[in-house]
Backbone bond lengths (Angstrom), bond angles and torsions (degrees), N, CA, C in turn:
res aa  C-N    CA-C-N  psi(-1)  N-CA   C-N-CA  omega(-1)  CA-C   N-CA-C  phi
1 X - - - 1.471 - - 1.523 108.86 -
2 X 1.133 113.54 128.12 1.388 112.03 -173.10 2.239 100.88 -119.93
3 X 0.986 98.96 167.62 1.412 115.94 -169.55 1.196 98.92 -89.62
4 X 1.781 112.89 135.66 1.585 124.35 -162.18 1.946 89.14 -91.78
5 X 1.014 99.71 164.53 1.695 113.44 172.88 1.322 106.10 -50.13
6 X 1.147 117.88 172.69 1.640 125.06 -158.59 1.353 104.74 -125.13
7 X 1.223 119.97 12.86 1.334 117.25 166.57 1.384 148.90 -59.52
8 X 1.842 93.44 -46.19 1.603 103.84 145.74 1.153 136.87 -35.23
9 X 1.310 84.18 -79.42 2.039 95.44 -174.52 1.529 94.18 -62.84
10 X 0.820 142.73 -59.87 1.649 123.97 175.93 1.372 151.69 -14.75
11 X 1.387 95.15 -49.91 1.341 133.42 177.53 1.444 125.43 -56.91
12 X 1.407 114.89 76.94 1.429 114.71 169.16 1.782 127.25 24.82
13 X 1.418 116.71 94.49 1.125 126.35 163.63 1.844 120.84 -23.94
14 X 1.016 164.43 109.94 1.488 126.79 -144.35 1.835 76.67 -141.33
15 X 1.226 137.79 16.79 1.544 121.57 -173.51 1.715 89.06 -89.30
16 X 1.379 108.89 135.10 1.708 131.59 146.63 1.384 137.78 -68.10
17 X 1.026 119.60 135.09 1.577 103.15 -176.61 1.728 88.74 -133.54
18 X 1.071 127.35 127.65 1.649 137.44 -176.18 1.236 109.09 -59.01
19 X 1.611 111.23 -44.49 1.417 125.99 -152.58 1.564 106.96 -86.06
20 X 1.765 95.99 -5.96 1.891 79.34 -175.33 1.840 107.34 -90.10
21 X 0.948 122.79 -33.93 1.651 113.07 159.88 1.343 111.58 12.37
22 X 1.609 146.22 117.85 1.229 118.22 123.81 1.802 86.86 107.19
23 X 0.969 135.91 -19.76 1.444 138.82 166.79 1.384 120.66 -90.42
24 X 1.202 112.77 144.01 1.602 135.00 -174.03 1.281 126.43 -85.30
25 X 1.591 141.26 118.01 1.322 137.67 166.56 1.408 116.90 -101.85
26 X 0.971 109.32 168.50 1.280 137.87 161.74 1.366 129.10 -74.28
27 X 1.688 166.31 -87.81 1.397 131.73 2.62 1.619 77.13 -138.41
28 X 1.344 138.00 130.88 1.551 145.67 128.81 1.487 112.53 -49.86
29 X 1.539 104.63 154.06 1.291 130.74 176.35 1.456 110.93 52.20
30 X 1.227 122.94 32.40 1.529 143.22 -144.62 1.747 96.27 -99.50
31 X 1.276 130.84 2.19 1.809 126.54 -154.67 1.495 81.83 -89.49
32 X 1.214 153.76 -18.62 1.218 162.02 -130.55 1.657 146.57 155.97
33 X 1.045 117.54 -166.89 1.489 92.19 -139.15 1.504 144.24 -14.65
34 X 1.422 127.82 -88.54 1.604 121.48 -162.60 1.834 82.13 -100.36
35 X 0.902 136.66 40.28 1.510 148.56 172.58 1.844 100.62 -114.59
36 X 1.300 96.56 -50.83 1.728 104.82 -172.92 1.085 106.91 -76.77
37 X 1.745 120.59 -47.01 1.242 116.19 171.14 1.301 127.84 -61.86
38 X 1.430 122.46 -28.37 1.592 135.53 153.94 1.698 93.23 -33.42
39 X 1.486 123.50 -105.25 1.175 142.15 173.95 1.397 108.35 -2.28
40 X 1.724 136.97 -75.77 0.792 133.87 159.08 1.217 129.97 -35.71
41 X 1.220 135.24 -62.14 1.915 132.93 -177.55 1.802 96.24 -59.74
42 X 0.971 119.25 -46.09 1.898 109.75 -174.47 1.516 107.10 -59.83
43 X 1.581 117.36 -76.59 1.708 114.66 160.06 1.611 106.57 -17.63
44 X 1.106 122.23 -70.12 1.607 103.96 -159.50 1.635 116.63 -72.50
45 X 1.265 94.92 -7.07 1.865 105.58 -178.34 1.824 91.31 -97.05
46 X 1.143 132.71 28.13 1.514 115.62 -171.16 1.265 149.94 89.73
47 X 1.528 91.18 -17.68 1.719 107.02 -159.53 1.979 93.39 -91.85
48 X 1.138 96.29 153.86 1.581 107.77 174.00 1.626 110.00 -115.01
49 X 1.312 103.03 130.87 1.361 127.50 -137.76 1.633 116.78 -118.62
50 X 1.287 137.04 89.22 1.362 129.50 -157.94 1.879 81.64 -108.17
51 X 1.517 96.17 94.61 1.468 119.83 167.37 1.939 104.77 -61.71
52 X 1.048 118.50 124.40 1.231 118.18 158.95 1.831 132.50 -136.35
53 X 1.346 108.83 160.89 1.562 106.81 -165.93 1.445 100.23 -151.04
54 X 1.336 114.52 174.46 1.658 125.88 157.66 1.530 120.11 -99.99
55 X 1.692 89.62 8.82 1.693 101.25 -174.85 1.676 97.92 -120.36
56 X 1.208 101.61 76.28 1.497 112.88 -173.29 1.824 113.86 -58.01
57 X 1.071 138.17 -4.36 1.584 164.47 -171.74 1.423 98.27 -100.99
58 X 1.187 113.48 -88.89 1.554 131.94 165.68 1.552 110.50 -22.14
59 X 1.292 110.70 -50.70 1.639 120.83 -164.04 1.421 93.41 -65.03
60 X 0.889 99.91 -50.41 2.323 115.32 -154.53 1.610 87.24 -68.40
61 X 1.497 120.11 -33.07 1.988 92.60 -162.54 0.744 87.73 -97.58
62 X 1.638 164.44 -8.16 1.421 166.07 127.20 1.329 100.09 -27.93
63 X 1.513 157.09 -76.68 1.043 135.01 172.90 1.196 161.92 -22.56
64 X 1.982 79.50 -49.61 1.496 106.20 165.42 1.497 107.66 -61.73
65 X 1.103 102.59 -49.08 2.042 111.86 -165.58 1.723 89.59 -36.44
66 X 1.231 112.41 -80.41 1.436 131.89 -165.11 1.407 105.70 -41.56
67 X 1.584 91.53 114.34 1.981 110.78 158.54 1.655 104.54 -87.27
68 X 1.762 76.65 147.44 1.300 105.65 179.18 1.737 109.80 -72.80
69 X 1.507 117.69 166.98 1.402 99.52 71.98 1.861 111.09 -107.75
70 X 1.096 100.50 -19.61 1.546 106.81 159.66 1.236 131.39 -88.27
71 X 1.297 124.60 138.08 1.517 149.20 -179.77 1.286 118.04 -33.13
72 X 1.240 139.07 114.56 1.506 136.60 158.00 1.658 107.86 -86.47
73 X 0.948 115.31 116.77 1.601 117.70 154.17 1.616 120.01 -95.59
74 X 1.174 131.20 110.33 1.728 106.31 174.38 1.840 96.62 -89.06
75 X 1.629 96.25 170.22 0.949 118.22 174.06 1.865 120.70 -153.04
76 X 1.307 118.66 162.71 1.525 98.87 178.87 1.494 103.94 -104.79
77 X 1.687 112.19 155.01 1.151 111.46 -176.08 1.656 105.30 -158.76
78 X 1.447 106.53 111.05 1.683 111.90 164.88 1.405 115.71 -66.91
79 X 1.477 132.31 110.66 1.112 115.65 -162.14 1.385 102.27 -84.32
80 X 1.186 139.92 31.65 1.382 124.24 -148.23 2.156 76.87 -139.93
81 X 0.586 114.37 -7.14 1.609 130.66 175.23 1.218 112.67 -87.49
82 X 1.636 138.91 85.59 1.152 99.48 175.51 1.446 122.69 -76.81
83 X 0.995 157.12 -45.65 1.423 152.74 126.35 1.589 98.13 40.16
84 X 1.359 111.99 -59.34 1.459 88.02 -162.52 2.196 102.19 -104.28
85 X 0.941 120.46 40.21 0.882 148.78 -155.84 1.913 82.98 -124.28
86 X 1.347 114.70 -90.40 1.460 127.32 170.46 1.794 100.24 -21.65
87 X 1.505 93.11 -60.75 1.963 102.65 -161.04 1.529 99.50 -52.37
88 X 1.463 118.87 -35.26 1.729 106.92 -155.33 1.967 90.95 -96.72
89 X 1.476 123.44 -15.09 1.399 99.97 164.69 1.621 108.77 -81.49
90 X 1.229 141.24 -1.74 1.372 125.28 159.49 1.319 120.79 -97.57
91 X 1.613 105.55 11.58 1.835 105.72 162.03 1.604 83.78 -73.92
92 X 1.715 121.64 -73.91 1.469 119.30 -161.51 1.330 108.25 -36.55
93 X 1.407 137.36 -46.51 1.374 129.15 -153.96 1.656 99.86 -81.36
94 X 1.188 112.02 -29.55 1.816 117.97 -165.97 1.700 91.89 -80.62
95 X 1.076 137.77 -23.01 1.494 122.83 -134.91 2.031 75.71 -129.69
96 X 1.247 100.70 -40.05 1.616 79.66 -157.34 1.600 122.22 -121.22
97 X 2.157 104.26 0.35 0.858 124.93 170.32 1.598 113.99 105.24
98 X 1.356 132.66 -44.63 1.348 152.74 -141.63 1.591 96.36 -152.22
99 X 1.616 94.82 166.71 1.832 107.89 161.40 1.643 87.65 -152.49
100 X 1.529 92.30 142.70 1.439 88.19 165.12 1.086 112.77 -150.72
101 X 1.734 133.34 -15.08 1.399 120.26 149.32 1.445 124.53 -124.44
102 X 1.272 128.49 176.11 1.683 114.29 -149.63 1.933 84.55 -143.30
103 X 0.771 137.17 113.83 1.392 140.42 155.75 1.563 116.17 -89.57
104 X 1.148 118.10 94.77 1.798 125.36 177.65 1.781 105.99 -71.90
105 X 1.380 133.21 77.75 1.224 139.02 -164.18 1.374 94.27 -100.05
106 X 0.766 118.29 -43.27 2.202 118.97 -172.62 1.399 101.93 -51.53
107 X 1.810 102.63 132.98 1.226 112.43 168.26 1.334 93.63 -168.83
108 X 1.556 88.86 174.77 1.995 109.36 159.65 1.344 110.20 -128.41
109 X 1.700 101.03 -179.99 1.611 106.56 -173.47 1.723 100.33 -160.46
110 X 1.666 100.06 92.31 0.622 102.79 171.59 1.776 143.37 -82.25
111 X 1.072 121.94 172.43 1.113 99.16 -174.57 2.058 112.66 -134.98
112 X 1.097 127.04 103.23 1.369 139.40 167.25 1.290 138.00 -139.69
113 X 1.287 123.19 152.46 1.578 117.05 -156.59 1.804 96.33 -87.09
114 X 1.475 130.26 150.85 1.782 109.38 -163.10 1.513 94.15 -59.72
115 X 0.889 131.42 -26.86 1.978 111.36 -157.14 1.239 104.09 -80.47
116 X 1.480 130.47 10.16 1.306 134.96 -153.63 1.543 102.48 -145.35
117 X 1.345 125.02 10.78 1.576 133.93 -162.71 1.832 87.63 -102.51
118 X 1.758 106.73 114.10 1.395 117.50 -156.89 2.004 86.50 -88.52
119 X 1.396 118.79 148.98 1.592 111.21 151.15 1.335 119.79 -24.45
120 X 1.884 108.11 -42.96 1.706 86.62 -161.75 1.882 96.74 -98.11
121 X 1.558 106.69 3.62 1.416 76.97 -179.27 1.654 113.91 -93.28
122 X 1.432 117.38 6.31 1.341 124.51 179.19 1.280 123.83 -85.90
123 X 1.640 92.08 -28.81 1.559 111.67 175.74 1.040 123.04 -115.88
124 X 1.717 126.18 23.17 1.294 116.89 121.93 1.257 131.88 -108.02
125 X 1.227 116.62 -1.70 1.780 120.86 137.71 1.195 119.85 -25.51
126 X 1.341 110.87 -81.22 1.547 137.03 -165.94 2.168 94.15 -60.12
127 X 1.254 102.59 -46.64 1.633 88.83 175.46 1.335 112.94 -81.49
128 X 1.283 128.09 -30.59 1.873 105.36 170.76 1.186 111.33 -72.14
129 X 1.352 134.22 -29.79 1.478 116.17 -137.38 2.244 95.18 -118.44
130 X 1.653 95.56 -22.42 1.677 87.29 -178.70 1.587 99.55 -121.90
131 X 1.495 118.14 -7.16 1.735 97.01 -176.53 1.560 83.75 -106.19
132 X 1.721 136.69 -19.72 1.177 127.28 175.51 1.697 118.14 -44.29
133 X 1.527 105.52 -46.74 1.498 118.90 -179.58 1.514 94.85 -80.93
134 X 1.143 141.88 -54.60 1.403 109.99 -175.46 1.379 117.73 -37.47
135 X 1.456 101.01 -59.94 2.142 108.53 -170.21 1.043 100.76 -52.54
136 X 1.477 141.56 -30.63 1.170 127.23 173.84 1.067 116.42 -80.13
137 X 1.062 137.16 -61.23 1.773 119.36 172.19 1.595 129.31 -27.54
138 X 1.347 112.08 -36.83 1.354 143.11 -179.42 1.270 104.19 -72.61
139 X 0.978 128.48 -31.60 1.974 119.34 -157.53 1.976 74.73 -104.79
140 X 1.226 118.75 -50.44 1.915 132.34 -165.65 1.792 82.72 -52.76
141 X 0.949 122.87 -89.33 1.110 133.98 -175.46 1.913 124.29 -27.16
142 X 1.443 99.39 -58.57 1.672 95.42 157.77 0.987 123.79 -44.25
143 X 1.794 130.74 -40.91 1.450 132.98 -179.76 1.330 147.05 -115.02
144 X 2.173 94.96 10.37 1.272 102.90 173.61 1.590 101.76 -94.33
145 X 1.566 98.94 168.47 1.283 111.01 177.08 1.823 114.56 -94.65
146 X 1.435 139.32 162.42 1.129 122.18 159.82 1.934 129.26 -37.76
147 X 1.372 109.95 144.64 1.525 95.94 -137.27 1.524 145.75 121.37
148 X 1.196 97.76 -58.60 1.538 111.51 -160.86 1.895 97.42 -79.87
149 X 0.991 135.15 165.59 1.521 162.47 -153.11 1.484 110.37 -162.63
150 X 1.616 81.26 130.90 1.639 94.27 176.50 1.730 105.84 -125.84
151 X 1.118 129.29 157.43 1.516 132.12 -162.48 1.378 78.18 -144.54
152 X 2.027 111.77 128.32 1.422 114.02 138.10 1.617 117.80 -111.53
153 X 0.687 106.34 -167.70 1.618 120.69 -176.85 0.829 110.83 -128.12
154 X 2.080 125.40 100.52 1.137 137.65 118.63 1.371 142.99 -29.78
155 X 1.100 112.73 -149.34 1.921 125.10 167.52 0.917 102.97 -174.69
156 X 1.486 107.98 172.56 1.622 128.84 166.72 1.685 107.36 -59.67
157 X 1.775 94.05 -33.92 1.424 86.52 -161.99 1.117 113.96 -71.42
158 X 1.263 130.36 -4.82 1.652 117.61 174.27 1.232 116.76 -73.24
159 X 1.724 113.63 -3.25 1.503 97.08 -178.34 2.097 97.76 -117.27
160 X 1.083 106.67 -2.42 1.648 128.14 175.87 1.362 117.94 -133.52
161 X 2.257 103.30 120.02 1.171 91.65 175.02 1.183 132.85 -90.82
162 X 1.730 142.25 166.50 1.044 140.75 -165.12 1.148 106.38 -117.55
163 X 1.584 138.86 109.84 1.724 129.65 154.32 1.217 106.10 -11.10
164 X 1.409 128.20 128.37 1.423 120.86 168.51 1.233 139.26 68.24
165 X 1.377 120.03 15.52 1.277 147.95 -165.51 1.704 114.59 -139.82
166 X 1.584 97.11 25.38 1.611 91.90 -173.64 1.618 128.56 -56.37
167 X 1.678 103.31 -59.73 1.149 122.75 -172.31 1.736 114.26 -53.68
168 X 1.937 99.14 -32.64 1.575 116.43 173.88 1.631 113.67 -43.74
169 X 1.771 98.69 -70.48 0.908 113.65 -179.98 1.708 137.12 -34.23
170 X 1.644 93.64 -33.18 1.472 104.61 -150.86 1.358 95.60 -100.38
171 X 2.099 108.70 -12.16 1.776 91.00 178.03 1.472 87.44 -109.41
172 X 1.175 119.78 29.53 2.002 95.21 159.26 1.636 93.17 -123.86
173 X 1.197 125.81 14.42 1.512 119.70 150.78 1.433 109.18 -88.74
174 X 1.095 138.04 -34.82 1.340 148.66 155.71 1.849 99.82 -55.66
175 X 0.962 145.17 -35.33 1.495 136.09 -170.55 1.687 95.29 -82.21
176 X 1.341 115.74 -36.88 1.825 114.73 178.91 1.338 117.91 -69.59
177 X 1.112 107.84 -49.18 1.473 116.89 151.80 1.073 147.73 -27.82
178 X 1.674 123.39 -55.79 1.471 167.24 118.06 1.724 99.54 -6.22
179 X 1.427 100.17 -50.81 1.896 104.98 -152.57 1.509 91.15 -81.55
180 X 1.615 126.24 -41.25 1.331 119.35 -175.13 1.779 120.51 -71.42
181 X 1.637 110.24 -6.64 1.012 100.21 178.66 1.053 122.57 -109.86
182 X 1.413 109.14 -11.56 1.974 127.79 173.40 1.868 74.90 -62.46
183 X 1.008 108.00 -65.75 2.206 111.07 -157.79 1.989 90.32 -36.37
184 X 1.087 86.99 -55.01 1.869 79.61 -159.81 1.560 102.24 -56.61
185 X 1.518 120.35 -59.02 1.449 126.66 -179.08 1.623 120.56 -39.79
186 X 1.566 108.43 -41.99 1.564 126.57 -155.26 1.835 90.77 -84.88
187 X 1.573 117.17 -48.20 1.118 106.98 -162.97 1.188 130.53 -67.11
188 X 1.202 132.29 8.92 1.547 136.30 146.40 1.160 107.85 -83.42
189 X 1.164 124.94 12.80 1.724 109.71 159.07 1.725 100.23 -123.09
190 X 0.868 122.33 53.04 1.950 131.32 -153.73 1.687 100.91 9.23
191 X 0.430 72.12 48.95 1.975 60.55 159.24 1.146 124.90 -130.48
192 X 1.150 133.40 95.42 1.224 138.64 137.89 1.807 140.90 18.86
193 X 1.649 126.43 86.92 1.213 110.64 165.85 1.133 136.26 -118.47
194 X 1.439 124.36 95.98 1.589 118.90 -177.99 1.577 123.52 -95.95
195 X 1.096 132.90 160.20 1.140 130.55 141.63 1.763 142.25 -135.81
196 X 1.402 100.79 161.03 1.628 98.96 -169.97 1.676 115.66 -98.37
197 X 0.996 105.40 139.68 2.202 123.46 161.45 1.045 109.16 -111.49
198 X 1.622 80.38 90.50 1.883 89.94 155.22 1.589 106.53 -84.19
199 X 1.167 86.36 161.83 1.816 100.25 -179.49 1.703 105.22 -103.79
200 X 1.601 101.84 -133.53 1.610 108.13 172.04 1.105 123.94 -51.94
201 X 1.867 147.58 68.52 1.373 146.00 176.40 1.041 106.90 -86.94
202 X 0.979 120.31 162.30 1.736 143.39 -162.57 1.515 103.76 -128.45
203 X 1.851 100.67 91.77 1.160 131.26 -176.12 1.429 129.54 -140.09
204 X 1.249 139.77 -178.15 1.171 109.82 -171.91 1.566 90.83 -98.38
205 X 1.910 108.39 -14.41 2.058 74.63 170.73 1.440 136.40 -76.89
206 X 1.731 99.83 10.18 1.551 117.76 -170.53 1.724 98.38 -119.96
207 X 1.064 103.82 17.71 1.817 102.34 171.75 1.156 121.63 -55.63
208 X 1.658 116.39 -38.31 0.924 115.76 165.36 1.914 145.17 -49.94
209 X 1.467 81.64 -17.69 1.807 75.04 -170.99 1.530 95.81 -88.67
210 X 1.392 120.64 -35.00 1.831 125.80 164.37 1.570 99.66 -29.51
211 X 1.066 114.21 -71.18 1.629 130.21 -179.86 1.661 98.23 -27.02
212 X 1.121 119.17 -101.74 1.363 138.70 -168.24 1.750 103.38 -58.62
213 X 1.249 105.81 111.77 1.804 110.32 167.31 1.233 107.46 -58.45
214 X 1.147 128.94 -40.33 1.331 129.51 -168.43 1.664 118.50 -42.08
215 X 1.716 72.02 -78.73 2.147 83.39 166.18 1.688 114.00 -78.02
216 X 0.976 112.26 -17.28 1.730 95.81 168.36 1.618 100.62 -56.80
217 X 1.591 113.77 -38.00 1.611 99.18 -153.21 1.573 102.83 -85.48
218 X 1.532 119.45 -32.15 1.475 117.33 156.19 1.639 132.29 -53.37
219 X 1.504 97.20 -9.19 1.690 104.19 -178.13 1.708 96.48 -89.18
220 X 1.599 115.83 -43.77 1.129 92.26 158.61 1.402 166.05 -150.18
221 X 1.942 83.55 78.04 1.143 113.11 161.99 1.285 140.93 -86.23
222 X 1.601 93.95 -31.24 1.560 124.89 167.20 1.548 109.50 -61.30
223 X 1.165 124.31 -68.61 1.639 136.94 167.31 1.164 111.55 -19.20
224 X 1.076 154.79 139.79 1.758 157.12 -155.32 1.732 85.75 -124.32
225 X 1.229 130.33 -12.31 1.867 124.31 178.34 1.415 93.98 -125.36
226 X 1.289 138.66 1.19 1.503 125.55 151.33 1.448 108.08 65.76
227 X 1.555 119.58 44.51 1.402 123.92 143.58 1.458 113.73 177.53
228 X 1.345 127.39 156.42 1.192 132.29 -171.81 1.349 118.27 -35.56
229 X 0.814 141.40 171.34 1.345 151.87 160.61 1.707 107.37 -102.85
230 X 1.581 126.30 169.65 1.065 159.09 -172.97 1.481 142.12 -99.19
231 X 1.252 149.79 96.50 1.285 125.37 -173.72 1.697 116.14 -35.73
232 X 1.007 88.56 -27.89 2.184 100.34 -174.31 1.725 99.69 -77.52
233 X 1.183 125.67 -28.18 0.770 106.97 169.48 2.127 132.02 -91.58
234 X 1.319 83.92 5.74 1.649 99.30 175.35 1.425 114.33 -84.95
235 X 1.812 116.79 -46.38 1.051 161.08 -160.80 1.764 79.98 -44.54
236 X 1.615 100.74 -59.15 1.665 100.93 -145.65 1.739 114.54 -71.61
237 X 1.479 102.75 -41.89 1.788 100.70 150.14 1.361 120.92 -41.77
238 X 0.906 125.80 -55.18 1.524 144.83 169.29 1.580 116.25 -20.53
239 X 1.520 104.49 -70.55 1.455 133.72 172.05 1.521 107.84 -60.62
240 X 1.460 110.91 -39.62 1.803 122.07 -173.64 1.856 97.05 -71.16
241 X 1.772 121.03 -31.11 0.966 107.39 -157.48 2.046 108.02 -97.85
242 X 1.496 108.93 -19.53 1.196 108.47 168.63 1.484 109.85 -83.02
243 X 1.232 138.27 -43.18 1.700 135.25 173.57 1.273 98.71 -27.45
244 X 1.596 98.68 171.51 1.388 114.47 166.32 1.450 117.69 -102.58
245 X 1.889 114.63 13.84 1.505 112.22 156.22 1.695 100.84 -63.47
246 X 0.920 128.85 -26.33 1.786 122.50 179.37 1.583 112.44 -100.84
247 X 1.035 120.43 43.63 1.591 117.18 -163.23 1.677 97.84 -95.13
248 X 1.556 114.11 -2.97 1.713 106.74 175.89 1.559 103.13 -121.73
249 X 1.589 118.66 23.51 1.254 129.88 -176.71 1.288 114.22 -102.17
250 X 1.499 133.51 112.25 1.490 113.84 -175.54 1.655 89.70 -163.35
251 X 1.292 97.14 149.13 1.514 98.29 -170.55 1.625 120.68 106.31
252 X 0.804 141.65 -5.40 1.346 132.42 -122.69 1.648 103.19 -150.76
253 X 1.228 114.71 127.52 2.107 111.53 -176.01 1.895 76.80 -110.91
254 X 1.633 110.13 141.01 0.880 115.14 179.40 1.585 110.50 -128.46
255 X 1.465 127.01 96.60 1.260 141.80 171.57 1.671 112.18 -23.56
256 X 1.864 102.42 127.93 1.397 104.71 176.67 1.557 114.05 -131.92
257 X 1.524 99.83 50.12 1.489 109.07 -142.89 1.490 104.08 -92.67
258 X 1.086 136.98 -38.56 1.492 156.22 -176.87 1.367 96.70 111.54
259 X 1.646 121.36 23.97 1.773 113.04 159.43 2.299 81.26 101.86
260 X 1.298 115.24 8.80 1.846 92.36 166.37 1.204 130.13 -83.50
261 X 1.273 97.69 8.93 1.744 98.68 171.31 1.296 113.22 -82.24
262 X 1.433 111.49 -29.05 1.758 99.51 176.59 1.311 117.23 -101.13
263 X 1.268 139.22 27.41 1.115 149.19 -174.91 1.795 112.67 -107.46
C-alpha cells in the first residue's frame, strides 16, 4: 500500500464560522507544526491569537509569517509553569481585550521501551503534556467569560498501546481523562471542554515514521484511508470544536485518526 498524493489532506480548510471575528485565543506550543497551523486557520478566520512556545525565536518568526485578518502575538511559555500559563492569558486580555478560546497544543513524545522509562522521562512527560493542560485550563478558566471553549490535545494513543511509547501513552490517557473532568467542573460556568486524537500526522514529531519504510508502511496499513493525515486536517475539528456548531458538545476527545483507532 503506498500513500495517495497529498493534495487532499492539504488543501485549505475552507469552512467559516461568522462568530469567530473579533474573538481571542490562546494556542501553546503553537511556533510549529499543528500548533502553527492552529494559529494560522483562527488569524485568517478573525480571531486574535496570542501564539505561544518555549521556543521564544521560533514563536516570533511564526507570527510574523501569519496573515491576518486577525492578530498573531507570540509569546514564551513553559507549560509546566503555571505562572506563566496566567502571564500569556493577560498578554490576550491586555492586547486584545477578552479570551475566549484556549487550545492546550504543547507537548512531547517521548520515546522508551517500559524497562527503560527513566524518573525524569515520566516526569517530564506527565508535567508537559498532563499538568501543562491542567495550568492551562485554570489560568483559561479564571478569565473566560460564559461561552468560551477550551480544546486539549489527546491521541489515539490513549486509547492504543504503542511499543515504546509508554510514558506517551499514559499522559494522553491522563489528558482524556483530565478533558472530561475540566467539562463536568467548567460547565456551570458555560464553558466548554473538549479534546482531539489525532493519530498518524505528518509533523516533525512524527518524522520519524516518514524516516523508516518500515513503519511508514505499517502506518499505512493500520489506517483504514492508507496515509497520514495533516495538520489541515486536524485544524478543521478544531474550528468545529470552538464554534458555536459545538456549543452543546463538551466532554468529549474526538478521533482524527483516518478510522486507526478501531482497527
Amino acid at each position: 500500500m503506498t500513500e495517495p498524493a497529498g493534495r487532499v489532506q492539504n488543501a485549505p480548510i475552507t469552512a467559516q464560522y461568522p462568530e469567530f471575528p473579533g474573538k481571542a485565543a490562546v494556542v501553546t506550543g503553537a511556533a510549529r507544526g499543528m500548533g502553527a497551523r492552529f494559529a494560522a486557520g483562527l488569524a485568517a478566520r478573525g480571531v486574535d491569537v496570542v501564539g505561544a512556545d518555549i521556543d521564544e525565536a521560533a514563536m516570533a518568526a511564526t507570527a510574523q509569517e501569519i496573515a491576518g485578518p486577525g492578530k498573531v502575538v507570540a509569546a514564551r511559555i513553559d507549560v509546566t509553569r503555571a505562572e506563566d500559563h496566567e502571564a500569556v492569558a493577560r498578554i490576550a486580555l491586555e492586547r486584545f481585550g477578552r479570551l475566549d478560546f484556549w487550545v492546550n497544543n504543547a507537548g512531547v513524545f517521548p520515546y522508551a521501551p517500559v524497562g527503560e522509562i527513566t524518573p525524569e522521562q515520566i516526569g517530564s512527560t506527565l508535567s508537559v503534556n498532563v499538568e501543562g493542560v491542567l495550568y492551562g485550563a485554570q489560568a483559561a478558566a479564571r478569565h473566560m467569560s460564559p461561552g468560551g471553549a477550551i480544546v486539549n490535545m489527546s491521541s489515539v494513543s490513549a486509547v492504543r498501546v504503542r511499543k515504546g511509547r509508554g510514558a506517551y501513552c499514559t499522559s494522553k490517557a491522563a489528558v482524556a481523562h483530565l478533558t472530561e473532568s475540566l467539562a463536568v467542573e467548567l460547565g456551570d460556568r458555560g464553558i466548554r471542554v473538549n479534546a482531539l486524537a489525532p493519530g498518524y500526522i505528518d509533523t516533525d514529531m512524527t518524522r520519524w515514521v516518514k524516516e523508516d519504510p518500515a513503519a511508514l508502511q505499517h502506518a499505512l496499513d493500520v489506517v483504514p484511508l492508507h496515509r497520514l493525515g495533516s495538520p489541515e486536517e486536524v485544524l478543521g475539528p478544531l474550528l468545529f470544536l470552538l464554534s458555536d456548531s459545538a456549543r452543546y458538545v463538551t466532554g468529549h476527545s474526538i478521533a482524527v485518526d483516518g478510522g486507526s483507532r478501531h482497527v
